[in-house]
Gaussian input, Z-matrix of N, CA and C with variables (Angstrom, degrees):
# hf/3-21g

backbone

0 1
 N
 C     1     B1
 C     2     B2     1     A1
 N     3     B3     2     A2     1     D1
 C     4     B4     3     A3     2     D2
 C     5     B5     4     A4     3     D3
 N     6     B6     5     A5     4     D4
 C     7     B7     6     A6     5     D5
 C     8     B8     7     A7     6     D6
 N     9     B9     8     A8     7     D7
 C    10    B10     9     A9     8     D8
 C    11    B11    10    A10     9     D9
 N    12    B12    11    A11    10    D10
 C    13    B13    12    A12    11    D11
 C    14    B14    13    A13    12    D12
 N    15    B15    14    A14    13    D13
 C    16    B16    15    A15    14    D14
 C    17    B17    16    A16    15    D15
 N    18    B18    17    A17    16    D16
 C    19    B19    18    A18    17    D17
 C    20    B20    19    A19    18    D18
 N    21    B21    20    A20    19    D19
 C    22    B22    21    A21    20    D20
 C    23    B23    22    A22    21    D21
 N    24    B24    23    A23    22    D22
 C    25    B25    24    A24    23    D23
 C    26    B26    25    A25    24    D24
 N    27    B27    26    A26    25    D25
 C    28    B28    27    A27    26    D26
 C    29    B29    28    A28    27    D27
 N    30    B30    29    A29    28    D28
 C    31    B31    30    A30    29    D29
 C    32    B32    31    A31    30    D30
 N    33    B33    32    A32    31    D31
 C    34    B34    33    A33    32    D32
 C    35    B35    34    A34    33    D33
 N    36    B36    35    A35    34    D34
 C    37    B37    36    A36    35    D35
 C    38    B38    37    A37    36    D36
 N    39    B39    38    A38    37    D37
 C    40    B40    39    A39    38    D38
 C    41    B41    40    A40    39    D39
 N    42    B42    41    A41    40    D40
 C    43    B43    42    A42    41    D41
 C    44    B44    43    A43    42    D42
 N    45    B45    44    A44    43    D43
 C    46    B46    45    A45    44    D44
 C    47    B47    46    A46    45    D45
 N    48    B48    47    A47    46    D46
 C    49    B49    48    A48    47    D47
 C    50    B50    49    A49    48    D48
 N    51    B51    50    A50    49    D49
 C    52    B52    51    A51    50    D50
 C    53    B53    52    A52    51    D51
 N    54    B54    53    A53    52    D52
 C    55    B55    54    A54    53    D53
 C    56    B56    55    A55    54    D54
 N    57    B57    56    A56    55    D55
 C    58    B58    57    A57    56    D56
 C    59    B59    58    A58    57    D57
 N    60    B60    59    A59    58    D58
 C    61    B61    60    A60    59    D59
 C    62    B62    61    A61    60    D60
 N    63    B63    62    A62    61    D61
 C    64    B64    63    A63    62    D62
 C    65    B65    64    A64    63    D63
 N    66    B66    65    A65    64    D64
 C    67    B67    66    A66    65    D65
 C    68    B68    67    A67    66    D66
 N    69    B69    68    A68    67    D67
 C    70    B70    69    A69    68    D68
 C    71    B71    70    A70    69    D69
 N    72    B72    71    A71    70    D70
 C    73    B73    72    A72    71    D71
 C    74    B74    73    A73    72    D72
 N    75    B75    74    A74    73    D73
 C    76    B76    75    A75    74    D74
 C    77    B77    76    A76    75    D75
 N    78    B78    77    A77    76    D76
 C    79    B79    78    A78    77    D77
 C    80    B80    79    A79    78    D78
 N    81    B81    80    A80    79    D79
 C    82    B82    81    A81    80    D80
 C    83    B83    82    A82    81    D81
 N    84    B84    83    A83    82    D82
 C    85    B85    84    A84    83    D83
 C    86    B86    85    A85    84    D84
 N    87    B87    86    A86    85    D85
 C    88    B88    87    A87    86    D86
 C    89    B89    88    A88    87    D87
 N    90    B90    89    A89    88    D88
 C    91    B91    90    A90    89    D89
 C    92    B92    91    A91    90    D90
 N    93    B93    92    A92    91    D91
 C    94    B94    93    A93    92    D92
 C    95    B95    94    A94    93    D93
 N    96    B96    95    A95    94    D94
 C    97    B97    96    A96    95    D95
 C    98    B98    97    A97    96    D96
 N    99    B99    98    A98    97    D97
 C   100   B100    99    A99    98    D98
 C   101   B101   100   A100    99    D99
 N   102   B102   101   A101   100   D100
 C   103   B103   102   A102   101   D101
 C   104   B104   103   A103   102   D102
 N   105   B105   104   A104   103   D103
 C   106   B106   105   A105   104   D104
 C   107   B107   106   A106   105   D105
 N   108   B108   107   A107   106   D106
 C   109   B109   108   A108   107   D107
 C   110   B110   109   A109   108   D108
 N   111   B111   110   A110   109   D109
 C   112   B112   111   A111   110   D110
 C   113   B113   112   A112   111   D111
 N   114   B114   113   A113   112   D112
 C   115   B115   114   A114   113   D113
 C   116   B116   115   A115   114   D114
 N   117   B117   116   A116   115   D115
 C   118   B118   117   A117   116   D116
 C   119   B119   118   A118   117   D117
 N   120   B120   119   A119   118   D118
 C   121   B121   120   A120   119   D119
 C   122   B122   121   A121   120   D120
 N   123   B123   122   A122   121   D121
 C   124   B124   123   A123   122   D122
 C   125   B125   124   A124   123   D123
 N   126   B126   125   A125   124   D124
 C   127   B127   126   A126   125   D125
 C   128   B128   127   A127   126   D126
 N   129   B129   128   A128   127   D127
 C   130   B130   129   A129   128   D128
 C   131   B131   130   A130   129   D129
 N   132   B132   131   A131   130   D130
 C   133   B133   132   A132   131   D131
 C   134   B134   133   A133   132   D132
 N   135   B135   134   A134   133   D133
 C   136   B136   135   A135   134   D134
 C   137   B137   136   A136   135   D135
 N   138   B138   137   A137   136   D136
 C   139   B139   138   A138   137   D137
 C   140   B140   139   A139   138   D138
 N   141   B141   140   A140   139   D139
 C   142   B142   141   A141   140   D140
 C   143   B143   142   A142   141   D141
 N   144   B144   143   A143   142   D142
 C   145   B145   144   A144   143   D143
 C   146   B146   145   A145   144   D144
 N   147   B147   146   A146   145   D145
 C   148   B148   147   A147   146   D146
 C   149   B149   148   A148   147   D147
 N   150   B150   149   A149   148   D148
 C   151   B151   150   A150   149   D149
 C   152   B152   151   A151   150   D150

   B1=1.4378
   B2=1.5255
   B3=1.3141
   B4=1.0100
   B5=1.5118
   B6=1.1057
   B7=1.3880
   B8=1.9401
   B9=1.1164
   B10=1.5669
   B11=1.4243
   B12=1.4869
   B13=1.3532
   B14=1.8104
   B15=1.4573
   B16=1.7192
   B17=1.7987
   B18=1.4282
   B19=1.9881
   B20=1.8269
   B21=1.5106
   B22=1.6397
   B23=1.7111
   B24=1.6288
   B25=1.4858
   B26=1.1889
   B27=1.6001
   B28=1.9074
   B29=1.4945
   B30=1.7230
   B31=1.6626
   B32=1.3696
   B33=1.6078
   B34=1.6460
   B35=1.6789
   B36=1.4531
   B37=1.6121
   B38=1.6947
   B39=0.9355
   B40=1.7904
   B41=1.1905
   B42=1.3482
   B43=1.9216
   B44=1.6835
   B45=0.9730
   B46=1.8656
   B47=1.2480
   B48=1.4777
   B49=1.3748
   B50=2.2814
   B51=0.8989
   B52=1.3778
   B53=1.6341
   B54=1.3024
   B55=1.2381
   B56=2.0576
   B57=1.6807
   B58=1.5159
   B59=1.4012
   B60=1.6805
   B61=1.3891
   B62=1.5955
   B63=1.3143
   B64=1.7330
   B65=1.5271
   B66=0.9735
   B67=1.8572
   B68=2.4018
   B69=0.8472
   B70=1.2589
   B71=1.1382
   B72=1.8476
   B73=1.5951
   B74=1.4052
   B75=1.4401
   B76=1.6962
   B77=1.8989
   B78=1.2870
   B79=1.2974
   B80=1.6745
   B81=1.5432
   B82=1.4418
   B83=1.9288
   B84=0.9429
   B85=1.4949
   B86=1.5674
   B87=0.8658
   B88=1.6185
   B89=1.1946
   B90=1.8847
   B91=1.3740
   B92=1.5585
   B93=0.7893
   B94=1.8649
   B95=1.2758
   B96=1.8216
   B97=1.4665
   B98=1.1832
   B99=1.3705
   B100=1.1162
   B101=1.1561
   B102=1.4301
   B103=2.0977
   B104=1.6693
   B105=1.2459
   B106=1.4951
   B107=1.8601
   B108=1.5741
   B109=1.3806
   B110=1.3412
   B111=1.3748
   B112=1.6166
   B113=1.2100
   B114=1.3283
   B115=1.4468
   B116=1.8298
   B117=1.5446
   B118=1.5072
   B119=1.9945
   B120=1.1908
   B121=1.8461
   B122=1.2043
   B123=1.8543
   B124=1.4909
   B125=1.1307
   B126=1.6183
   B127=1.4590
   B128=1.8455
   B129=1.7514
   B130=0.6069
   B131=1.8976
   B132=1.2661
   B133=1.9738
   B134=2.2775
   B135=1.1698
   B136=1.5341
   B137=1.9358
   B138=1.5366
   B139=1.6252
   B140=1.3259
   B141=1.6759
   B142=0.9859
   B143=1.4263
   B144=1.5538
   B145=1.5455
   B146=1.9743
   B147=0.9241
   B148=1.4792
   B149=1.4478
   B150=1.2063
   B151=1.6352
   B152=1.4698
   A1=111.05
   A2=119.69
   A3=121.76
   A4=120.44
   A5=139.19
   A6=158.88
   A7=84.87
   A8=104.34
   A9=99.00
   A10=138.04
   A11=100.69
   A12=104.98
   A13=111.91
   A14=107.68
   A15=130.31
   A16=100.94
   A17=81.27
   A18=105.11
   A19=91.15
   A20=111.17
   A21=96.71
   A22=88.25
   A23=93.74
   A24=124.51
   A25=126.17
   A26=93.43
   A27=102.93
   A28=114.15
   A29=107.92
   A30=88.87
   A31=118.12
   A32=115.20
   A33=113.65
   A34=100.04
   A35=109.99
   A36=114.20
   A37=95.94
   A38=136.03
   A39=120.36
   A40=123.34
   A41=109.41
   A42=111.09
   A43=109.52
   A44=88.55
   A45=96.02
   A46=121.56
   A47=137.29
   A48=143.87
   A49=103.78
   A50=98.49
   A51=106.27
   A52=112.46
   A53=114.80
   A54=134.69
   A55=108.26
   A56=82.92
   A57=89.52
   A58=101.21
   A59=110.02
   A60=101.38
   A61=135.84
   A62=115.05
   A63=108.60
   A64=121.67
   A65=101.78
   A66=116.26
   A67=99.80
   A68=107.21
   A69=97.13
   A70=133.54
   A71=109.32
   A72=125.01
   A73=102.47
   A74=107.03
   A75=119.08
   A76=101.51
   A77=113.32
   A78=122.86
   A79=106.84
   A80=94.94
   A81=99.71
   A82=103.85
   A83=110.66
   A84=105.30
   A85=96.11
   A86=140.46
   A87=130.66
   A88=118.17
   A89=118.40
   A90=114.76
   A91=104.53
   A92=133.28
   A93=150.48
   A94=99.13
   A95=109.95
   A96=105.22
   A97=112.00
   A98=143.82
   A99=160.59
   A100=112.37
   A101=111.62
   A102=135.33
   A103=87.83
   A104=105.65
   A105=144.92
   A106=84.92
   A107=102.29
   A108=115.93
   A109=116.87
   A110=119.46
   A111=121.53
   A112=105.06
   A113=131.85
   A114=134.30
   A115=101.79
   A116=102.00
   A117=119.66
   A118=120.33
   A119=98.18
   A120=89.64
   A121=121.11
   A122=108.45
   A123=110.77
   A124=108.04
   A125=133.74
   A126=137.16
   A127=95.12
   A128=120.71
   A129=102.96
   A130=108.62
   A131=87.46
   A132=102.93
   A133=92.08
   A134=110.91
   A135=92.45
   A136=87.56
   A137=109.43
   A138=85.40
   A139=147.88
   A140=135.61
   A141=128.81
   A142=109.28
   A143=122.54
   A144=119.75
   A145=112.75
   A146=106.52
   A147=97.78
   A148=128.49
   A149=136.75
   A150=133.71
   A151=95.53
   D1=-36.79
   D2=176.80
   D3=-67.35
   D4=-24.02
   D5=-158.43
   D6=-85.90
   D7=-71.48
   D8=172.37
   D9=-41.84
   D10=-34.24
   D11=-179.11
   D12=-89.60
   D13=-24.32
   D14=149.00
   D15=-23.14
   D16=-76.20
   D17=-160.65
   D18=-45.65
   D19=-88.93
   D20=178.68
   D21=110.01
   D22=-118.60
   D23=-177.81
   D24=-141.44
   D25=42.05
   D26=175.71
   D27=-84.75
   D28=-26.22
   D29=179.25
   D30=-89.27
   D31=-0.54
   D32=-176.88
   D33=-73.89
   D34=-30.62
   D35=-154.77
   D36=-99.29
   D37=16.91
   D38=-163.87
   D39=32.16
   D40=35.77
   D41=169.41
   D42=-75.68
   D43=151.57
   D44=159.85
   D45=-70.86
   D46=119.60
   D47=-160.77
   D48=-52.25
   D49=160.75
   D50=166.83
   D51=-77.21
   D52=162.99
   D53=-162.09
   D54=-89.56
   D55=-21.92
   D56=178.50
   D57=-74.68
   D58=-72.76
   D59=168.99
   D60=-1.38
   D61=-94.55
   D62=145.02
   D63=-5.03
   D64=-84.73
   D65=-177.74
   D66=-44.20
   D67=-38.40
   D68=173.02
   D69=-101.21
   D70=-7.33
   D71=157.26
   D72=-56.29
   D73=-77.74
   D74=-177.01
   D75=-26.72
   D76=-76.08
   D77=170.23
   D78=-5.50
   D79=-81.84
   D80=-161.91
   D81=-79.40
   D82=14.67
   D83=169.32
   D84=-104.30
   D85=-33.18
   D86=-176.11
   D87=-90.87
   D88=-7.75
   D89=166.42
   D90=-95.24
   D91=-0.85
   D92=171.43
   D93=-63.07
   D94=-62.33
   D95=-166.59
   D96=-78.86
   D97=-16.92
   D98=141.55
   D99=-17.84
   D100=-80.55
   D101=148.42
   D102=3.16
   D103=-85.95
   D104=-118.50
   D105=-66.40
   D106=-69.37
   D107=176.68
   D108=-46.71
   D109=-42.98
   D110=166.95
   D111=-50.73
   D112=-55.07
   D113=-158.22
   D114=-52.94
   D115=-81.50
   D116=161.24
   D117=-28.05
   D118=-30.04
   D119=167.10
   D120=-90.86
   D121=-22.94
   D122=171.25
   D123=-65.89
   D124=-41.94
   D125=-148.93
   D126=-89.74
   D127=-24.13
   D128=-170.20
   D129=-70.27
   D130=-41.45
   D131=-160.72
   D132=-71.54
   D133=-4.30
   D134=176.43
   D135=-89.89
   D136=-69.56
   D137=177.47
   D138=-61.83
   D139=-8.35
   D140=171.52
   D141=-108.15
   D142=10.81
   D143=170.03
   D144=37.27
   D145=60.73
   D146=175.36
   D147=-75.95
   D148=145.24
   D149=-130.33
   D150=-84.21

């Protein structure tokens, strides 16, 4: 939500995005892969049941 309220009226005007912006893309791209890897260790430990 915040990323939106960042943006504003940078793409009506052709400004260059803010620096925060960035800083909370990166953010939410590295808690994604995070996501992502959680997902894949759950799926791993339900199918290979390790002792």
């Amino acid at each position: 939500m915040r990323t939106v309220l960042v943006l504003g009226g940078y793409g009506f005007f052709g400004t260059a995005l803010d620096e925060r912006y960035w800083a909370y893309a990166r953010a939410w791209f590295w808690l994604g892969v995070l996501a992502f890897t959680s997902i894949i260790v759950v799926f791993w430990l339900m199918i290979a049941k390790p002792p």
